[in-house]
N, C-alpha and C positions, 0 to 999 in steps of 0.2 A: 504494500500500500504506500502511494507516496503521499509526502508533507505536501510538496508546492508550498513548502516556504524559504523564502530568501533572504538573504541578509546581506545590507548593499552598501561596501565602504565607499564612502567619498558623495555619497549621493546627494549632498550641495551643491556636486562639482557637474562639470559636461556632460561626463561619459554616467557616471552613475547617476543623476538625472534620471535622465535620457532612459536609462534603463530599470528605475524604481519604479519610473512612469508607465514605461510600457509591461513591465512586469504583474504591475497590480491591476490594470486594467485588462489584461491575461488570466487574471482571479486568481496569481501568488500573492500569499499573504506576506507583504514586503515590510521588514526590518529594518530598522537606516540604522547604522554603523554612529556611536558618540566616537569621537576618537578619543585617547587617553584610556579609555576602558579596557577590560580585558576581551581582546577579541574573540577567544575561543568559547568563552563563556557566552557571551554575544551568539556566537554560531550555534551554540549547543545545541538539536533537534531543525536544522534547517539542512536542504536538498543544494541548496548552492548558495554558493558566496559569489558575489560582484565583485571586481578589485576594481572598483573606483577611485583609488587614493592616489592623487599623483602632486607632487608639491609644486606649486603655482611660479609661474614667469622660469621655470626649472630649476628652483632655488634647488641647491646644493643636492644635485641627483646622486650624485656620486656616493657619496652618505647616505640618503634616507630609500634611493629605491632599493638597497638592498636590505635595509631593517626592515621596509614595506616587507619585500618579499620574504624573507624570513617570516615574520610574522602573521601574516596570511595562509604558508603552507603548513606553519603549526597550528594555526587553526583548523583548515580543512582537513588535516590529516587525523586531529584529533575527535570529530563529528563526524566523519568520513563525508564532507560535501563535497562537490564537484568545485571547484576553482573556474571562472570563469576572469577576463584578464583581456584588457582591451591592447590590441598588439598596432604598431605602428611602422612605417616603411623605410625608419631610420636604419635598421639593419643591415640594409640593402644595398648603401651605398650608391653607384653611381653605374653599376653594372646593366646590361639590357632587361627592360622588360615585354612580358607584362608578369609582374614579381608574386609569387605565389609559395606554397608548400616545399614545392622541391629547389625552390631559388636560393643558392649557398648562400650565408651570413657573412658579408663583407664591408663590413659599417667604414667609413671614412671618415667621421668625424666624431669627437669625446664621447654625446651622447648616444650613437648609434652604437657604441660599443657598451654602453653601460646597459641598453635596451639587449643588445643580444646577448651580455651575461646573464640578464634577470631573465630572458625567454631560454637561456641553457637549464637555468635551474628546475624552471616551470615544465622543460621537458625532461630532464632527470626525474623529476617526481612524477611523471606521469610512465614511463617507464618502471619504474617500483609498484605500478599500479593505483597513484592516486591521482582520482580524474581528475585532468585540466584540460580548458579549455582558451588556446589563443585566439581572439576576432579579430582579424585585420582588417582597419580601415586608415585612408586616408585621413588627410584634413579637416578637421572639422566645421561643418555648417552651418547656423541655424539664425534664421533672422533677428528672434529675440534678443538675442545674443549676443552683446557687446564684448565679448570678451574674444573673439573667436579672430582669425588672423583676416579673415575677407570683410570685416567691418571694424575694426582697427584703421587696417591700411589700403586694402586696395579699394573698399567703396565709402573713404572718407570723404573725398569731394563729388561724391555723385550727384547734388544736388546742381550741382554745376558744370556737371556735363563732363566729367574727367575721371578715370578710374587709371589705376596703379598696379603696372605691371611687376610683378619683384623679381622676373628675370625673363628669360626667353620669351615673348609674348607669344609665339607660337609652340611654347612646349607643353604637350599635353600633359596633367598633372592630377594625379586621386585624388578625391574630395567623398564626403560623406556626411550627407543631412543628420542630423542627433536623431530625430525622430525615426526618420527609415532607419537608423545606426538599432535605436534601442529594440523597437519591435525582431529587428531579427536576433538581438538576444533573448526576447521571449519564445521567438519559434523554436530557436534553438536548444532554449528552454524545457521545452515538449518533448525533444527527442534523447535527454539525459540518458534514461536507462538503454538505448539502442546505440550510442557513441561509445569508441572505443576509449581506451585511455588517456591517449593525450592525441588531441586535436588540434591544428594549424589550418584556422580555416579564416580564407582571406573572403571580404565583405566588400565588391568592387564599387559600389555606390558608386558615383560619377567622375567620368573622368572630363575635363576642358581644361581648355588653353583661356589666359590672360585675353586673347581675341576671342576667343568664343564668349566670353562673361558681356565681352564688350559689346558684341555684336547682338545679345539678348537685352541687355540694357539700353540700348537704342532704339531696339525696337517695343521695348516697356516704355521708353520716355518720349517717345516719335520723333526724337530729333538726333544729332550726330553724337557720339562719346568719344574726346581725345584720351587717347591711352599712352600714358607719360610713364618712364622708370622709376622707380622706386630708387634715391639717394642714399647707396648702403655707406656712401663715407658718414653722411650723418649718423648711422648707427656708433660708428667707430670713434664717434664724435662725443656720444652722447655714453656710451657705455662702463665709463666708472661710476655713472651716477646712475644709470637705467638698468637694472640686471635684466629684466625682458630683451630690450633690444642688444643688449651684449650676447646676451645666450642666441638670440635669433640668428646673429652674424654668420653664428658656424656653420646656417642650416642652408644659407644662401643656394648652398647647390643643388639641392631639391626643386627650387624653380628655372633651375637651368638645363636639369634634367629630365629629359622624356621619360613618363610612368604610368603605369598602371597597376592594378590589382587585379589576379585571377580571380574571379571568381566564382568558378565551376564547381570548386564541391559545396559551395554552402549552396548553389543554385541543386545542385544531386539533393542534399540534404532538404530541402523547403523548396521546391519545383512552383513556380507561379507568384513567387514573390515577388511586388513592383516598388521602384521606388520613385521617389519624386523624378521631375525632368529638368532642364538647367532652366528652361522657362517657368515651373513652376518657382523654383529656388531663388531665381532672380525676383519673377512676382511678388514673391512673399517678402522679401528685402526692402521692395522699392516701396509697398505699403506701410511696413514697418516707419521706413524715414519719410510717408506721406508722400511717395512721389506716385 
């Protein structure tokens, strides 16, 4: 008999949101994580854990993703829940895609390496037999959302007709609406007892180029959109005093790099799943700021 219930760290945050939300509206009786508490105790009688905990602008990853993880697989190991652990295309480095399961770990930059020792760990323990589950998704979307990197910086001056490319304007690049994000952790949800051990299953949600955003928001606003570079020496400029925009420097290569995300076995796993279109994603954006 299962619980269907969850218990969802970080669920103030993006990802865990995203996924309390769609979790409960799935009819898991959903948990939210105090942090400071004892996690295991937390977890006690639940079917899954969310790792939603991630330390904001990247403060000091180095340090706390691995106490995170540490302390996450002592709890699900201890309940025996399924670990569930939102996986990112840092790993991946700068090698061809479209980046999936069998795509080797060749991170190029600090945190891509820090992301694929915390996904070694996560698949060492799933190999000892305790389930985990990695969802790979791009970037994240969501129009409410001020916190998110596409209303930060690239549609900061949209009201004026100008959107911000942060690197190749025609390199295609993962993206991934929170809400489409969170629902396929609920579907995925559903099929716990039938996944094997440990899962690496990538969540292609949208892929577009800097042109393609541009070329949707023009035809949301009916008029032209210039598409200007993003001034990464201001970051450089700005980052003894900005830890966001210092940590963001190192990522630069990701919008200069062609990408994508497979993703055919979560489409195997949940056959018919749709998710937004860049026209809806844009839509939703331009209402948000009234346009």
């Amino acid at each position: 008999m299962r619980s269907k219930k969850a218990l969802v760290l970080g669920a103030g945050g993006n990802f865990g949101g995203a996924a309390a939300a769609a979790l409960a509206a799935a009819g898991w009786q959903v948990a939210r994580y105090q942090r400071g508490t004892d996690m295991a105790a937390a977890a006690a009688g639940t079917e899954l854990i969310v790792n939603g905990l991630n330390p904001p602008n990247y403060h000091a990853w180095a340090q706390l993703i691995p106490e995170i993880t540490t302390s996450v697989l002592a709890a699900g190991k201890a309940c025996g829940a399924t670990i569930l652990v939102p996986g990112n295309v840092y790993v991946f480095g700068t090698q061809p895609g479209p980046w999936g399961a069998g795509t080797p770990h060749r991170p190029v930059a600090r945190k891509g390496k820090i992301r694929a020792e915390m996904e070694a760990r996560y698949r060492e323990a799933g190999e000892r037999g305790q389930k985990t589950i990695i969802l790979r998704a791009g970037d994240f979307v969501a129009a409410t959302n001020p916190g998110t990197i596409m209303n930060i910086l690239m549609l900061k001056g949209i009201a004026k007709g100008k959107l911000t490319a942060l690197g190749a304007p025609a390199a295609p690049h993962a993206w991934a609406d929170l809400s489409d994000l969170g629902r396929g952790v609920a579907a995925l949800a559903d099929q716990l007892p039938t996944l094997p051990a440990f899962n690496d299953i990538g969540f292609a949600g949208l892929t577009f180029s800097a042109n393609d955003l541009a070329a949707e928001a023009a035809r949301r606003l009916q008029r032209p959109v210039t598409l200007k570079q993003f001034p990464w020496w201001a970051l450089r400029l700005a980052a003894p005093v900005w830890e966001l925009g210092r940590e963001l420097g190192e990522m630069r290569y990701l919008y200069d790099t062609p990408h994508s995300i497979d993703g055919s076995d979560f489409a195997r796993l949940v056959p018919g799943f749709a998710t937004k279109t860049l026209a809806q994603v844009v839509d939703e954006h331009m209402t948000t700021r009234g346009l």
